[in-house]
C-alpha positions in Angstrom: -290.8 -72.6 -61.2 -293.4 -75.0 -62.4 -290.8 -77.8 -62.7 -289.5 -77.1 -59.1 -293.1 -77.3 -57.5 -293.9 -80.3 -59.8 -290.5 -82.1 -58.3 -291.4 -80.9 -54.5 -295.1 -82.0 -55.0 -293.9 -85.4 -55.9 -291.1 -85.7 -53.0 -294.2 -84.5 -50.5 -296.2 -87.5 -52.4 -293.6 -89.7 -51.8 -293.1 -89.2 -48.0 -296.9 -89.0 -47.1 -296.9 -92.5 -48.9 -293.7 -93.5 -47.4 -295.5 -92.1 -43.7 -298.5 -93.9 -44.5 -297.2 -97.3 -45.6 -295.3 -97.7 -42.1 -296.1 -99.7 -39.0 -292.9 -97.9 -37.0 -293.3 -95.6 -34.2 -293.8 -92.1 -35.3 -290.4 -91.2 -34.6 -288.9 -93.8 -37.0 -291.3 -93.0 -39.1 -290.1 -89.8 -39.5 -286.7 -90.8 -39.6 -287.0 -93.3 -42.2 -288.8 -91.2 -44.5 -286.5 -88.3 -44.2 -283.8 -90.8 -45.6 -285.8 -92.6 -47.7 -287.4 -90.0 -49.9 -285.2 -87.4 -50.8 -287.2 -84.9 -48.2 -283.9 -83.5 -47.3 -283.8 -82.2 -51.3 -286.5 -80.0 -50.9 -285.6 -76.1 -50.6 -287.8 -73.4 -49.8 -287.2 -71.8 -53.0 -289.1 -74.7 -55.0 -292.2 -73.0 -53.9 -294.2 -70.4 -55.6 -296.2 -69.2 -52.6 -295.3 -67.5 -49.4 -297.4 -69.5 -47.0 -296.2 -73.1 -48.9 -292.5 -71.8 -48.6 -293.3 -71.1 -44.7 -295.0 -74.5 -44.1 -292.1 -76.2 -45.6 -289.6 -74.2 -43.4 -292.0 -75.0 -40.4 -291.7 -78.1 -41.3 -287.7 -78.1 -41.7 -287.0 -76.1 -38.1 -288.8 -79.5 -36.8 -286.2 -81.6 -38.3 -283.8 -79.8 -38.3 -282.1 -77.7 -35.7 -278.8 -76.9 -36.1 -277.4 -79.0 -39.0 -278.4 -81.7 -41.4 -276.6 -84.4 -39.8 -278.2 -83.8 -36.5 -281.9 -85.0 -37.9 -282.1 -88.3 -36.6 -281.1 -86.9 -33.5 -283.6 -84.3 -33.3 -286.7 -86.8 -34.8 -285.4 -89.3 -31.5 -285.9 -86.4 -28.9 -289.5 -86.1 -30.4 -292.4 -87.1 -28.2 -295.3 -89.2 -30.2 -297.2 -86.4 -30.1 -294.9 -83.6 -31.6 -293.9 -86.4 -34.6 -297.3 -86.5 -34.9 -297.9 -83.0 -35.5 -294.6 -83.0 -38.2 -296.1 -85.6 -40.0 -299.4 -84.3 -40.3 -298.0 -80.8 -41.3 -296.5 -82.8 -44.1 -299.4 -83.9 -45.2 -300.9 -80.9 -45.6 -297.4 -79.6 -47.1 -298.1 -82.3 -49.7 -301.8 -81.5 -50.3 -301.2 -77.6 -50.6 -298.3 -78.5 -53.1 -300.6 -80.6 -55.4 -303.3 -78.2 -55.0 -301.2 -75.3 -56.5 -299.7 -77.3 -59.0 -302.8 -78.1 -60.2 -303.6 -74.8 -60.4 -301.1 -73.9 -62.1 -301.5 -76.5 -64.7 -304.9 -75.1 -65.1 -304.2 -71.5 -65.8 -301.5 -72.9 -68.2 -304.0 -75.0 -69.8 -306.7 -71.7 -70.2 -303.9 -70.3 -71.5 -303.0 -72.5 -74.1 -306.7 -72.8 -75.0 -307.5 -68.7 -75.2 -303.9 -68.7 -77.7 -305.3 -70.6 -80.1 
């Protein structure tokens, strides 16, 4: 499991940067990152914790509605605002992610210690 939130945590990374690093419109934004970061790669089961696992699928109902290939589609029918709100939710996605995986690398590392 560690491996899985260590890969998601570095996707999330990855889009906040790609989010950040853009002068687009929110919507394009959105759109570009989704493509451009392997997003779309990222399954609920990569994380550990209930209320991560229901952010991300917040997050994914917002993208997408019916099918994968409908995202762009469903990003262009977004208002400012609601892009907005998806891409801050991502960031906090992100934030959450490296917060528990830093967790987790701490309890390994007690663990580790208190073996020895």
């Amino acid at each position: 499991m560690d491996e899985h939130l260590a890969r998601c945590a570095e996707h999330l990374r990855k889009a906040v940067l790609h989010l950040a690093s853009s002068s687009d419109t929110p919507q394009e934004k959105l759109k570009n990152m989704y493509e451009d970061t392997r997003f779309g790669s990222i399954c609920e089961d990569d994380f550990p914790s209930v209320s991560l696992r229901n952010d991300f699928l917040t997050i994914r109902g917002s993208l997408v509605k019916t099918c994968e290939s409908q995202v762009e589609v469903n990003i262009a029918a977004m208002s400012d605002e609601q892009a907005l709100e998806v891409m801050q939710k991502i960031c906090s996605l992100s934030q959450a992610a490296a917060y528990a995986l830093g967790r987790q690398s701490n309890s390994e590392e007690r663990r580790t210690r208190n073996d020895r």
